[in-house]
N, C-alpha and C positions, 0 to 999 in steps of 0.2 A: 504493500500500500504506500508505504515513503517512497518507491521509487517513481511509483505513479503520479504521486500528488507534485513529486522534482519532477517531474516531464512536464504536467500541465502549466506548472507557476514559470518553469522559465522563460517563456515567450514571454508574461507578461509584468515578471520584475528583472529581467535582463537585459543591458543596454544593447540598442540596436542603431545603426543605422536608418533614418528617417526619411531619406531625401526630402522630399519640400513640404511633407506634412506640417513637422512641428513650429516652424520660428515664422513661416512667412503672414500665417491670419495673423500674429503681433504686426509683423513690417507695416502688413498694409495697413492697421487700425492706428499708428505714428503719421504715416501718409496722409491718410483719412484725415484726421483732426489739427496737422500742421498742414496743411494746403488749405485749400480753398472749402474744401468740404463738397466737390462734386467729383463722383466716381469718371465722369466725362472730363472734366475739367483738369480734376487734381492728377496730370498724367505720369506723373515723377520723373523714370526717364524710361526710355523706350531704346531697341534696340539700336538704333542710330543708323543700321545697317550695314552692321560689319561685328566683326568677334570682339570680344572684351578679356584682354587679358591680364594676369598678375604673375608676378617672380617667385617661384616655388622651388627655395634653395637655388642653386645652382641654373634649373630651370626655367621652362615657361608652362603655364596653366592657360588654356583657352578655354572659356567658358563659352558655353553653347544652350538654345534653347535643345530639348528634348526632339524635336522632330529634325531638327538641323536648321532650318529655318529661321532665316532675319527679317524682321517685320516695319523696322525702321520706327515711325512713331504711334505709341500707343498707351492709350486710357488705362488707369488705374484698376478697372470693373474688365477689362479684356486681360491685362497681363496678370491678375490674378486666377480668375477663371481659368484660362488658358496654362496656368501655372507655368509663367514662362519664367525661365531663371534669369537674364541676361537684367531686365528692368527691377529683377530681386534684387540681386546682387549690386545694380549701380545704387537702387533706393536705398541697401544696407550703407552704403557708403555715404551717403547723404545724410541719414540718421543716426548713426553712429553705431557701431555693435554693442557697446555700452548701456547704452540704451535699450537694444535689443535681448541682453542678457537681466536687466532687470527687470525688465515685465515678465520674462520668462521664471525667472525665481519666483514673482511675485504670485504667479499664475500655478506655483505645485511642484515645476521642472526641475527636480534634483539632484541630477548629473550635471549640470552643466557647470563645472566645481575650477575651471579652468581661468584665466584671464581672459578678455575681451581682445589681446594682442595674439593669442594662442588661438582662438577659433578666423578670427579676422571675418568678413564680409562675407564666406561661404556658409557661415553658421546656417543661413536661409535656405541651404540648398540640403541642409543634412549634415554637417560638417563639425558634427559632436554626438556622442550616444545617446538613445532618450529610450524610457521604457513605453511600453504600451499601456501600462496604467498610468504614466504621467501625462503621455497623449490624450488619453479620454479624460481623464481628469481636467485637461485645461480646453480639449473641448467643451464640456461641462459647464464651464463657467461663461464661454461665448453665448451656448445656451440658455445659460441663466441670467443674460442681457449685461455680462461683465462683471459677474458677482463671483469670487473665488469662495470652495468649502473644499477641505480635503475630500477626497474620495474615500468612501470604505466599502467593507462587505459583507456584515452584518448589520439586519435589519435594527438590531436597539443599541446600536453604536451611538453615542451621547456626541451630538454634535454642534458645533462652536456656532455662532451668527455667522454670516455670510461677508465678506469683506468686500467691501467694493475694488477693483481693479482697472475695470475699460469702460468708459463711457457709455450708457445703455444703447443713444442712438448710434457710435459707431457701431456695438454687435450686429444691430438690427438692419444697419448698410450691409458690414462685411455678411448676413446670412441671405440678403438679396442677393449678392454677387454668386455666393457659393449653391444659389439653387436657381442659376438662369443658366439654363440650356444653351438659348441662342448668345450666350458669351463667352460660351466653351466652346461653341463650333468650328473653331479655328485649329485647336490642337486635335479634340477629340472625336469632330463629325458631329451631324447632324444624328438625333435619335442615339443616344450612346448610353453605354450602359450607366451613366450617372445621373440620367435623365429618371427619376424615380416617379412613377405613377402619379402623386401628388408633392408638390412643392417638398427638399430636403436639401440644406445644407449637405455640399457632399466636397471633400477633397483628400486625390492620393498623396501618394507618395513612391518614389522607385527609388533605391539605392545602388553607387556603384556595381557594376557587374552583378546586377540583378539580385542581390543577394539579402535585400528587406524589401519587404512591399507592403503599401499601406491603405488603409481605404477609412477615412473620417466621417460621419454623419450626424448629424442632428435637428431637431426640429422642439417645437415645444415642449414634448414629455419626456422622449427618448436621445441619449448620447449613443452612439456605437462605433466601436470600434475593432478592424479586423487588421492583424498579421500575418503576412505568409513569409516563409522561408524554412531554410535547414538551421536546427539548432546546433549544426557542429558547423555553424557561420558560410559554409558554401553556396556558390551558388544555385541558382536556379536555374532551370529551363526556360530563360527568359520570360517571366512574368515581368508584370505592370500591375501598377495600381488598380488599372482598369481591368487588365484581363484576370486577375488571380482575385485577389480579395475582394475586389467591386460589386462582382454577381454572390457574393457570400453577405456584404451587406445588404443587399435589396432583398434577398431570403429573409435575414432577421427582422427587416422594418415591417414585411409584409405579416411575419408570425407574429410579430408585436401590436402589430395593428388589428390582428385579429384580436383581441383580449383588451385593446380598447381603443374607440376610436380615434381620429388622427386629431392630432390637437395643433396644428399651425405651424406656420413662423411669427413669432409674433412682428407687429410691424409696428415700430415708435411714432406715435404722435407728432413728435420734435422733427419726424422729418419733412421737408416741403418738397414738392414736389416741380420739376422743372426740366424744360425742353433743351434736351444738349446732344451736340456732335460728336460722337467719340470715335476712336482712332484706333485701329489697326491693321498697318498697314502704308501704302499710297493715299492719294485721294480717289475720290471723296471718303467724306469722315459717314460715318453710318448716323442718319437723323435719328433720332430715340428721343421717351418721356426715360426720366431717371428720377434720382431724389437726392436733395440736397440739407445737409446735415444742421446748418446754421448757425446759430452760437454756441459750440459745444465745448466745453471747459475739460480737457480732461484729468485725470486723479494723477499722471505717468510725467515727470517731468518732460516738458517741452525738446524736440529735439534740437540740434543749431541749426538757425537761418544764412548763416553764411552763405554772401553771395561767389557763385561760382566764378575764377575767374581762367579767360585763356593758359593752357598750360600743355608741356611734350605729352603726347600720348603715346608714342615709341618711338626711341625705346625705352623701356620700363628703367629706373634705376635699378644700375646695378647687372643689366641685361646684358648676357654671355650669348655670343655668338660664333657659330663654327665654319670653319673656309672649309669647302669639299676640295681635294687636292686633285679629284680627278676631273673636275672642269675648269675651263678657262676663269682666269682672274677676273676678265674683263666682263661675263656674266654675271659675277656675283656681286648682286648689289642690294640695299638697304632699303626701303622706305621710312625716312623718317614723316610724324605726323601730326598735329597740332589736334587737342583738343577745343575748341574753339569755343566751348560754353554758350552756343545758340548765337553768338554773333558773328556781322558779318565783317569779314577778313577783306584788308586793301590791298596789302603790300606785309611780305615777311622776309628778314634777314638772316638769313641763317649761317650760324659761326661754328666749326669744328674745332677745338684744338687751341682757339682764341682767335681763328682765320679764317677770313672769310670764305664761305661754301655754294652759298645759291643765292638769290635777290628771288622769289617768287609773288604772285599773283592769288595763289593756293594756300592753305594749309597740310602742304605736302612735297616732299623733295626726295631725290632718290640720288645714294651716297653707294660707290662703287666700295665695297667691303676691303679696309688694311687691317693688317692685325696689330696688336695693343690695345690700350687702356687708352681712351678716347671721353671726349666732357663736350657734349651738343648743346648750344643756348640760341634762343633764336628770340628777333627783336622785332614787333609784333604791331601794323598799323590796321586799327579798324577801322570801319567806315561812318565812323565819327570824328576822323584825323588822332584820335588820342593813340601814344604810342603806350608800349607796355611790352614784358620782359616774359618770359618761359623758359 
C-alpha cells in the first residue's frame, strides 16, 4: 500500500517542469493593470518578426513561439491565448522577474526558492520546477476572483480567511481571454480540443523534449488540473498540452458537471465594455467588442514604467562567435542590429573597435567576421533630429 500511495503523490508533490502553464496568467494580470487596461490595446510587445535571443553561458538561446511562427505585432488577449512565448518572455523583461517571482510566492508556488537573477525572463516559459498541486492551487485563487487559501484535502481541514492577491476585475479579464476560442485560433485551430462545450478557462502547458505536459481549467465551482509524463523524468511520445492531458480535462469537467450544474465565469461588474482592434499579425487588426478594466488599483507592487530606449540588439553582450574554416572568409559575415524601441530611425553611425564601420539609413549593418574580442557602439539619429548613443 506505501508503495502505491509513492506512485500516486508523486506527480503531484514532485517538481516538474511546466512550460507556460504556471508564471504566464501572473505576467499577463502585471500587463493587465500596468497598461492601459485593454486586452486590444494593452499589447506589451509582440513578436516584432524575427527570433528573440539571450547569452546562455558560452552560448546563444533562441526563443521561439511553439509552432515556429512570427506574428510580428500582437494584442495582449491573442498572445496569451495563443500562449505564444516570444511577447512572454519580452513582457517578463519589461516587468521584471522580481516581480514575477513575488506574486508567484504570494499565490502558494513553493519551489520557486531561487533568485530572480537565476530563473531570468524564461521563468514564463517553465524555466523553474513547480508541483501540480501548487498549479491548481494558484489556479484556485484566479478562480476565486484573486483570493489566495492554501489548498488541502480533507474535507474539515480548518481553514484560514482568504487573502487577497490579484485584483478581482483582472481575474475576471484574464478568464475571458482563457475561454475564447476565437483567440486561440491562431496557435491551436478552429474547434480545438480547448474549446469546452460551455464557456472554461483553459491553459496548457509542454515542457522541453516533451517530457511534462499540462492542461489548467477552471470556471466558477471547479479548479482542475491534469499531468502527463514519465515519472522517471523521460520523455514522451511527443504529447502536448492539447493532445495528452486536454481530452482528460474535458472528461473531468463533463463528470463534474454531471453532479452539478455549470456555474459560470463569473464576469466583474468593474468591467466596461469597448470597441477595439486587436493585433495579430499584419494588417488589418481584427474589429472586436472587448472589455476594458478601468481604475483598477492593484494589491502587487506596481511594475517599472521605464521608458524604453534605442539600444544593440546583436550582438548580445558578451556574444561568442565561430569562423567555419572551411568557407571562405569573405562569406562570413555578421549582422549587426539596432533595437529601435518603436521609433523611427534617420541616420546611424556605427563604430567597431572605436572606428568607424558603416554610416547607414537602417537599423542594421553587416560586418565581414575577424577574430578577437571586438566592442560595437553605434551613434543613433531619429527622426526627431535628437541624436543618442547604443
Amino acid at each position: 500500500l506505501g508503495q502505491r500511495v509513492s506512485s500516486i503523490t508523486m506527480p503531484v508533490r514532485d517538481r516538474r517542469r511546466a512550460g507556460a502553464a504556471p508564471a504566464r496568467f501572473h505576467l499577463e494580470t502585471v500587463r493587465l493593470w500596468s497598461g492601459d487596461g485593454t486586452p486590444g490595446l494593452a499589447t506589451g510587445h509582440g513578436d516584432r518578426g524575427h527570433p528573440l535571443a539571450e547569452n546562455v553561458r558560452e552560448g546563444l538561446h533562441r526563443y521561439r513561439n511553439y509552432s515556429g511562427r512570427y506574428y510580428g505585432k500582437v494584442s495582449l488577449r491573442y498572445a496569451l491565448a495563443n500562449s505564444l512565448n516570444i511577447p512572454a518572455v519580452k513582457t517578463a523583461q519589461a516587468v521584471g522577474v522580481p516581480t514575477i517571482l513575488d506574486l508567484l510566492h504570494r499565490l502558494g508556488f513553493g519551489t520557486f526558492d531561487q533568485t530572480a537573477d537565476f530563473y531570468g525572463p524564461a521563468i514564463v516559459l517553465g524555466d523553474g520546477g513547480v508541483r501540480l498541486f501548487d498549479l491548481v492551487q494558484g489556479y484556485a485563487s484566479l478562480a476565486r476572483h484573486g483570493r489566495y487559501l492554501p489548498l488541502h484535502v480533507l474535507a474539515d481541514t480548518p481553514q484560514p480567511d482568504p487573502v487577497p492577491v490579484l485584483p478581482a476585475p483582472v481575474t475576471s479579464l484574464l478568464a475571458s481571454i482563457l475561454s475564447d476560442p476565437n483567440a486561440r485560433s491562431a496557435e491551436f485551430g478552429a474547434d480545438s480540443v480547448l474549446d469546452l462545450p460551455v464557456p472554461t478557462a483553459v491553459k496548457t502547458g509542454t515542457s522541453s523534449d516533451y517530457r511534462d505536459i499540462w492542461a489548467m481549467g477552471f470556471d466558477d465551482r471547479y479548479t482542475v488540473g491534469v499531468w502527463m509524463g514519465r515519472l522517471d523524468g523521460g520523455s514522451t511520445d511527443g504529447l502536448t498540452g492539447s493532445s495528452g492531458p486536454a481530452p482528460v480535462l474535458r472528461q473531468i469537467f463533463a463528470r463534474l458537471r454531471t453532479a452539478a450544474p455549470y456555474a459560470g465565469l463569473w464576469h466583474s461588474p468593474v468591467l466596461q465594455p469597448v470597441h477595439t482592434c486587436e493585433w495579430i499579425g499584419p494588417p488589418p487588426c481584427v474589429q472586436r467588442d472587448d472589455w476594458h478594466l478601468g481604475d483598477v488599483h492593484a494589491p502587487v507592487s506596481a511594475p517599472s514604467t521605464t521608458t524604453r530606449r534605442v539600444a544593440i540588439a546583436r550582438p548580445l553582450p558578451g556574444e561568442m562567435l565561430a569562423i567555419d574554416p572551411r568557407l571562405p572568409a569573405a562569406t562570413q559575415r555578421y549582422r549587426f542590429s539596432l533595437d529601435t524601441a518603436g521609433q523611427a530611425i534617420k541616420r546611424v553611425v556605427w563604430q567597431l573597435d572605436g572606428k568607424p564601420l558603416a554610416t547607414t539609413t537602417e537599423a542594421a549593418t553587416s560586418w565581414q567576421i575577424v577574430p578577437g574580442p571586438h566592442t560595437l557602439s553605434a551613434r543613433v539619429w531619429l527622426d526627431d533630429g535628437n541624436p543618442g548613443h547604443a
